[in-house]
C-alpha positions in Angstrom: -10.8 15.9 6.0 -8.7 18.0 8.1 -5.8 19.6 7.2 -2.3 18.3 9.1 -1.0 19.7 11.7 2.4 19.5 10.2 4.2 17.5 7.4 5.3 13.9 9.1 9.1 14.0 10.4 11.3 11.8 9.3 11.8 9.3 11.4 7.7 9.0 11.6 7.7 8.4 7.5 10.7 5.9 8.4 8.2 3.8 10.4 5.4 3.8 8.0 8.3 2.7 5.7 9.5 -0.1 7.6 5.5 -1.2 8.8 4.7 -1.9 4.9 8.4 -3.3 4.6 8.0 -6.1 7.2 4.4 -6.9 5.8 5.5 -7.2 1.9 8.9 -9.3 2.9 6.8 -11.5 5.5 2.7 -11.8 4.2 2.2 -12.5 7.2 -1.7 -11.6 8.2 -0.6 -10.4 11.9 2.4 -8.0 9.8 -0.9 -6.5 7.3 -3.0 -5.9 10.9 0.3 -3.5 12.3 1.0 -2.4 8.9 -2.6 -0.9 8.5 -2.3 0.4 12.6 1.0 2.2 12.1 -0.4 3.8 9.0 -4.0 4.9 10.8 -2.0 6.0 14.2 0.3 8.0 12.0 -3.0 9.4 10.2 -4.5 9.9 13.5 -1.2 12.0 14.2 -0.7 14.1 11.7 -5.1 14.5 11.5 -5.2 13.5 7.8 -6.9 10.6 5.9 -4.3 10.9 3.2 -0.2 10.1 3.1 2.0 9.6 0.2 4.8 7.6 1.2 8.0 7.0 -1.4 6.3 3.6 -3.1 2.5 3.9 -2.3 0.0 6.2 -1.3 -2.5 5.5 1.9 -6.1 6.6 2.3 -8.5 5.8 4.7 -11.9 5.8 5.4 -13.1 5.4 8.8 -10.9 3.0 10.1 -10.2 1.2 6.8 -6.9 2.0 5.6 -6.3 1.6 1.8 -2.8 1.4 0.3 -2.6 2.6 -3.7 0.4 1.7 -5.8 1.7 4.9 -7.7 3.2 2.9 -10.7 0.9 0.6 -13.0 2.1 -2.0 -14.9 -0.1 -3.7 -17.9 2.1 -6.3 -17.8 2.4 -9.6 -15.6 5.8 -8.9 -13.9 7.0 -7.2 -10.9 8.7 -3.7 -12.2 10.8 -4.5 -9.6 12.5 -8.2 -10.0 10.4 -9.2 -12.5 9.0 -11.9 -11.3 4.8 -13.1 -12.4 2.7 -11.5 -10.2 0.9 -14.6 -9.7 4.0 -16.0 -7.9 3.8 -16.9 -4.1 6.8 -13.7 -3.9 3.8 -11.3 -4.8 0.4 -10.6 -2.5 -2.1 -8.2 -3.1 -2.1 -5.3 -0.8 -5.3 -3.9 -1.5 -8.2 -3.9 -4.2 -10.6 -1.1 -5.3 -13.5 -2.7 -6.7 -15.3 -0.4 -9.9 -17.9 -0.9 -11.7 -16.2 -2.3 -15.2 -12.8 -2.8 -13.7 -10.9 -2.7 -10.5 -7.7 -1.4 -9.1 -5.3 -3.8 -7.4 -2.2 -2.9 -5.7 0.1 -5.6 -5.1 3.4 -6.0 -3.4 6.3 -7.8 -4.2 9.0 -9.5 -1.4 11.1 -7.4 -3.2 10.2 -4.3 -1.9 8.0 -3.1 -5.1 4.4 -1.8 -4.6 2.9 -2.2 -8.0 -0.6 -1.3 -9.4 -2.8 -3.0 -12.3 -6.0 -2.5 -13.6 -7.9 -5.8 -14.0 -10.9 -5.9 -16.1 -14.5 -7.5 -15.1 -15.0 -10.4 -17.3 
């Protein structure tokens, strides 16, 4: 991994912003394909394969971009209108698969990027 060239300006963090926006408040799977190429052109950019935005974290490996909630729940609601995360109002964003357990982020039509740990059964 290279180090970036500079931190991202504003209005650049604005647009990575507004990308996952548009994607959580539509699920629409042509919003999630601009989401994830706004997030690797800004990576691309700023020659990093790491950005923490205000809500999420983004990775990527290759050309597979990963968003990773910062806040966990162990719950079943959105932290952030508490509705069921099994709702049609809540998607999941992205899931890292473990061996006993995996990580998946979701995100809410409220705005909220949410993580939680669901165990292999």
């Amino acid at each position: 991994m290279e180090l970036a060239v500079s931190c991202p300006t504003r209005k650049d963090m604005q647009v990575m912003e507004s990308a996952v926006d548009v994607f959580l408040r539509t699920k629409h799977g042509a919003a999630r394909n601009v989401m994830h190429s706004v997030l690797r052109l800004m990576m691309d950019k700023y020659r990093t394969d790491r950005m923490v935005l205000s809500r999420c974290c983004v990775s990527r490996n290759g050309n597979y971009v990963r968003v990773m909630a910062k806040n966990y729940i162990t719950g079943r609601e959105c932290p952030g209108c508490g509705k069921d995360f099994m709702c049609t109002e809540v998607s999941i964003v992205s899931i890292f698969e473990g061996s006993e357990a995996d990580r998946v982020c979701y995100g809410c039509s409220c705005g909220e990027i949410f993580g939680r740990v669901e165990a292999k059964t």
